[in-house]
Structures are given as C-alpha cells and as structure tokens.
N, C-alpha and C positions, 0 to 999 in steps of 0.2 A: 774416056770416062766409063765405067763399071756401067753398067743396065740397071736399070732401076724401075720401080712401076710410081707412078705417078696418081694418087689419088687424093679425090676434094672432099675429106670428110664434111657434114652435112652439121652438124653444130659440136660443141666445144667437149661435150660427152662423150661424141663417137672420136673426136680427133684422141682424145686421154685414153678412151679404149683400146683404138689401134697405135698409139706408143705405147703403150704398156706393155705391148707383146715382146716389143725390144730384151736384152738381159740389163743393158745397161742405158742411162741417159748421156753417160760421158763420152769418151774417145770409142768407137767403134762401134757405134749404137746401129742397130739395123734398119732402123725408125726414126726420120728426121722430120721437124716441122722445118717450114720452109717461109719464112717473111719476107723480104726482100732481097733477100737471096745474093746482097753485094759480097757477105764473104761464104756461105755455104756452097755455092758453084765456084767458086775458083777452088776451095779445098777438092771438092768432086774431083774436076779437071786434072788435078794435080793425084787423084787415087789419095789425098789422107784423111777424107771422106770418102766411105765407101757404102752408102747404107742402100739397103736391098727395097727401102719403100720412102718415099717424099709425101707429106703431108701439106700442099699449099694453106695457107690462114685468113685468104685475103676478103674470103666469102664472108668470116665470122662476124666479122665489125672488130671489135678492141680497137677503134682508130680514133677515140673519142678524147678531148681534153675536158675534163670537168671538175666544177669543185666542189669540195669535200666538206661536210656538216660542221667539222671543227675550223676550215677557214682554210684551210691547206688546199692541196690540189691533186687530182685522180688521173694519172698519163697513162693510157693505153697500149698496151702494148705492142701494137701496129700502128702507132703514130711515127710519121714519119720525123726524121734528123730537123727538115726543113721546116717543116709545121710547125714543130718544139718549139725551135729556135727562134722563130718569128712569133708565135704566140703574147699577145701584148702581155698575158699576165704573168709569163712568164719570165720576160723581157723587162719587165716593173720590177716583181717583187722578189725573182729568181733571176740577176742578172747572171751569176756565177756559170748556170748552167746552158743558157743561152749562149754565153762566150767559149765556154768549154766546144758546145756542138759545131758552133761555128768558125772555129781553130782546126778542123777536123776536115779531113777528103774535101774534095772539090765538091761545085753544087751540083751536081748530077749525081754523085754520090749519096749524097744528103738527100736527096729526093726521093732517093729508093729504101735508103736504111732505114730501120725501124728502131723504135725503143728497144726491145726486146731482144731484137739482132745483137746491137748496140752494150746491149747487158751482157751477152757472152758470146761479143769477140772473143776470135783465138788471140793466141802470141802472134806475134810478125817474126819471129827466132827463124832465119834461114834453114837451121835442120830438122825443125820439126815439120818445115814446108817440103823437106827434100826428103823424100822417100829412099833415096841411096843411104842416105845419112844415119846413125845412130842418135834414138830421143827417148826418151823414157815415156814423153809425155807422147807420142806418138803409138807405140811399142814397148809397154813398160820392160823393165830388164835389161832393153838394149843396150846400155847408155848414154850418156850425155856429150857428145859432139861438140857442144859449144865449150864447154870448161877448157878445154885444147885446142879451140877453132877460136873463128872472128864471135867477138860476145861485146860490141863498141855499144850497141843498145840495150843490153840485155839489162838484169834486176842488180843491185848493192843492199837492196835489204828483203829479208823472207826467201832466201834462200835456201837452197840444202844442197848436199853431196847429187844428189839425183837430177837438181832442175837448177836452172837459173834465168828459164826465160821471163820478160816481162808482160806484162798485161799492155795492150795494148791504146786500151779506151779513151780519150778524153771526157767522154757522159761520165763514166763509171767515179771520176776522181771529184766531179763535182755531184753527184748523188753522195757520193760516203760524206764529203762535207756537208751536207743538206739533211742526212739521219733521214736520208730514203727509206722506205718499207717497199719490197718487196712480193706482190701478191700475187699465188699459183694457187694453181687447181690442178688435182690428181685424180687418182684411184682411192686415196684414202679420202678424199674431198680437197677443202679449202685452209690455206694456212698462209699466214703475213710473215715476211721474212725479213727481219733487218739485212739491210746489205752491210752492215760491219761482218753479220754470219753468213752471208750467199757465198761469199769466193773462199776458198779454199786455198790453203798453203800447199807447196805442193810436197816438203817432206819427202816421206819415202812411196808415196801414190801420188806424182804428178802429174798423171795421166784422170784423177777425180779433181776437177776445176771449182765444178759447184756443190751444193747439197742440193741438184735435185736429184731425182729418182726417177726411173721409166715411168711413163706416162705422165711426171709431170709439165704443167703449160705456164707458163708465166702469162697473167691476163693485164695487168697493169704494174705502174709503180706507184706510190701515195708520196706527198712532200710533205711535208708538217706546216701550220701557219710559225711566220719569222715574226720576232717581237719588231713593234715599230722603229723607224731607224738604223736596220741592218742594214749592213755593207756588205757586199762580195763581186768576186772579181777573180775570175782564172787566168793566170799568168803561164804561157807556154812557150817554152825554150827547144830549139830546136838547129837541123845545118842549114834550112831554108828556109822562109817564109809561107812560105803555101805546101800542101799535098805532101804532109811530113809527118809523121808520127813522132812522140815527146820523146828528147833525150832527158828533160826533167821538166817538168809542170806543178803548179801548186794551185789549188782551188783553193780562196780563204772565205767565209762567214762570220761574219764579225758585229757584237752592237755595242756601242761605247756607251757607258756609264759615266754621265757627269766630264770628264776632263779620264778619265781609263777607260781603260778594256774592259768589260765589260766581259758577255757571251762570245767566245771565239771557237771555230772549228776550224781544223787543217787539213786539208789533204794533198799526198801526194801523186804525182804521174810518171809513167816511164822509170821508174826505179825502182820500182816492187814487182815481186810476182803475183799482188794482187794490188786494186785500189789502196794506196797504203794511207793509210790517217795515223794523226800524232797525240796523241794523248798527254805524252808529256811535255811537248811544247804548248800544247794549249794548257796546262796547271799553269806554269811557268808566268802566262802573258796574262791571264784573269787574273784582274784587279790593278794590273801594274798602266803607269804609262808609256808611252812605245816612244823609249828611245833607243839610240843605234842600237847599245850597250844589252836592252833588254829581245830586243829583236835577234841579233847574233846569236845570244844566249838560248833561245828559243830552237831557232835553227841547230845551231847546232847539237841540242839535244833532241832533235830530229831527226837527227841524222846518227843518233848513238848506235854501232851494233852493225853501220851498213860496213860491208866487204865488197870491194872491187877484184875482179879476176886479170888484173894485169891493165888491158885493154879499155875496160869501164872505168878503171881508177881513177880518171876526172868528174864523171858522174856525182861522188859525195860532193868534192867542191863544186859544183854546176849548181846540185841540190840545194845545197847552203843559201848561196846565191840568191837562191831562184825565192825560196822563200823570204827572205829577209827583203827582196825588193816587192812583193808579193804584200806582203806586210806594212811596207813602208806608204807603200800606194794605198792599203784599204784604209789606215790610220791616217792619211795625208787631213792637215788641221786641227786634229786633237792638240792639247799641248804637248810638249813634248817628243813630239813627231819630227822626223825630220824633217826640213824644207826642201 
C-alpha cells in the first residue's frame, strides 16, 4: 500500500477544506474520506486507490436516523448497513430498502459499511481491480479489458465503447426506487441531489462516476413520505445465496388504486453501469391491472436497448425474469394478479 498521512479533521468545514485541495473527487483523487473503510482499503491494498491524505469521519456524527418535517426520513451518512437495515421505521415503511441492505455482504460487513460508503461503491469488474489490466475507468485512455475478457457480471444497459462495468450496490437500487435526495456539502455550500442525477453514465469519461466535485461530503440521504398502503420489496437474483453481488435485482414501490396500480417505481440491479430505473415500464403498469400479459410487457420494455457482450447475454433474460416475478409478488391479491 502507497504511504499515506492519516488525519481527523476536526468538524465537517475543515474536512471540505482539506478535500478540496484534491484536483479531482473521482478516480485518482489525492484526498480521500474515509467511513468504514469495507471497500476504500482494499482498493488502497490493491494501489487503485492511491491517495496521498485519508480523511477519517467517524468524529463528525452524521450517524443519525431522523425524521423529516414532510413525514419522510433523514439517513446519515455514517449510519451504518446494519442500523438501516434494522431500523423499525425503516423496516415498516421502507421495507424495499431494508431487504436490499440485507441481501448484501455478510453481517460483519454490514456493521462497518456506511450509507455513504454504500452510495459510491466501486464496480466489482475484475480489471478495473487488477492494476496489470487495461480500464478506462481506472486509467482513462487505456481501455477496456472486459469487452475481450470475462464480463459474466458486468452492465447490458448504459453502456458505451469505453466501459461496461456495473454498479455494484444493492442500497443504490432501492434509493433510485424510493426518489432518494441526495445531500452534500462543499466549497460552494449546500445542495440536495436527486440520485436519478448522482451517478453518472460512464460514456466517454468512465472514470467520472458521480457529480461530485473536490471537497464535496455527502452528509445524509432524505426518503420522501410513501402514500398509505405502499408495497415494496427487492428481489435479488444471484449464483449463491449469501455474500454475492446481483447478477439482476429489481427494487419495486408500488400503491394500488382501488383493484390497479396505481404509483409504481422500478429499479434495476447488477445490469447497469448505474442504479438503473425504468420509466417506461412504470407508464406502461399505472393505471393498468397486473396481469401476466401486462407484467411481461412492462419488463420487457425494461429491458429495451440492453446489449449483452457475448458472455452477459443471459443477463437481459435473467432481467426480464427477475422483474416480472418482482412484480408478481408486490401485486400478489390485487385482481388480476397472478396466484
């Protein structure tokens, strides 16, 4: 591991000061915060983190769960995987995200990661881990290693010529379903970030993941209040049962209307190079009843546009799958619904 100076800035202005010095917030920044550290020290270890100052956070506080004036809820961005997860109100009115977390690493794991962490995982892409290897998102220019290599996990939609890794998160898929906010604090101040806008496509800069900027801090996330009678539930597909990251996952929120659908959001997992949400699957399913017919239809206009590289090519039909059963289970009892 590269040398590094180790210091505890002293509240949340000095720590945005001293990242700020950095050039960049993204891949090769010189200035890292440091939360739980489950995945910033193994990149270290590995040299594809290499940054010359660590900012620990654990002094600040941000490890609060609170609610919010409109009825929604305020997560911290140093709240731990486990805390979330278990959180009663989270666990009541947010079960989506609840399941998502704990689908995720083992509980030791969970115990260390934070929100925050959690918001910008890396990819798990073998070559942007392997320093021998060619990545763009590592090394812009290099390129891309996997399009020629093993890519059995990697994105089928938000791709480009330059990247195809995917996102790795399970939190992340059930926040884009939930129309999470996103809140940082910088240099230029304070600003609420929809996470449909936090992640980044990675195009022809896949090595910029997020929009932030040097010194920015992510200090919490916000959930919005769910209308009464909302359903959700993460569905995650995978080659094992435990300590596996998604070969396709679907987050749904959902409130039925009388005998329909009603409010429906989708998101997907492990198939995009960002948290991927379905817009046009959810037109498709508001207002309608959920039957097989209208559920297929959904899916598979979810899934319009994805490309598999050989290797991934089961991925779209996994996807399909995944959501339609995803679906079947939130709407289970409406009419219409399958039994």
């Amino acid at each position: 591991m590269t040398p590094f100076v180790l210091h505890h800035p002293g509240s949340l202005a000095e720590a945005v000061a001293l990242a700020g010095q950095s050039a960049t917030a993204q891949q090769g920044a010189s200035v890292r915060f440091l939360a739980g550290g489950t995945s910033l020290l193994d990149l270290m270890k590995l040299e594809v983190e290499q940054p010359a100052q660590v900012l620990p956070l654990r002094r600040l506080g941000l490890d609060r769960i609170e609610p919010t004036p409109d009825g929604g809820l305020a997560i911290g961005a140093l709240v731990s995987n486990s805390a979330l997860a278990h959180d009663p109100v989270v666990r009541q009115r947010y079960a989506v995200l609840s399941e998502a977390l704990l689908s995720g690493a083992s509980v030791q794991l969970r115990n260390m990661a934070t929100t925050g962490g959690n918001l910008l995982q890396r990819t798990r892409c073998v070559y942007f881990r392997d320093t021998a290897m060619a990545c763009n998102k590592r090394v812009p220019g290099s390129g891309c290693a996997a399009l020629g290599g093993y890519h059995r996990n990697l994105a089928v939609l938000g791709t480009s010529e330059h990247c195809i890794a995917s996102n790795a998160s399970d939190m992340n898929v059930a926040l884009m379903a939930l129309d999470a906010v996103v809140h940082v604090t910088g240099r230029q101040g304070e600003r609420a970030v929809p996470i449909r806008a936090f992640h980044l496509l990675p195009g022809v800069t896949p090595h910029l993941e997020t929009v932030l900027a040097p010194g920015d801090l992510v200090t919490h996330v916000s959930l919005p209040p769910l209308p009464p009678g909302t359903r959700s539930l993460y569905l995650k597909l995978r080659d094992r049962a435990s300590y596996e990251f998604a070969l396709a996952s679907c987050a749904v929120v959902l409130t039925p209307d009388a005998d329909r659908i009603g409010q429906v959001a989708i998101a997907l997992g492990g198939v995009g190079t960002i948290p991927w949400r379905v817009p046009q699957a959810e037109r498709l399913l508001s207002g309608q009843q959920p039957t097989p017919s209208a559920l297929q239809a959904a899916a598979a206009a979810a899934l319009q546009g994805a490309r598999g590289h050989g290797e991934n090519d089961f991925k779209i039909e996994l996807a399909r799958r995944c959501i339609v059963h995803a679906l079947a289970t939130a709407c289970a009892g409406l009419p219409g619904a399958a039994p």
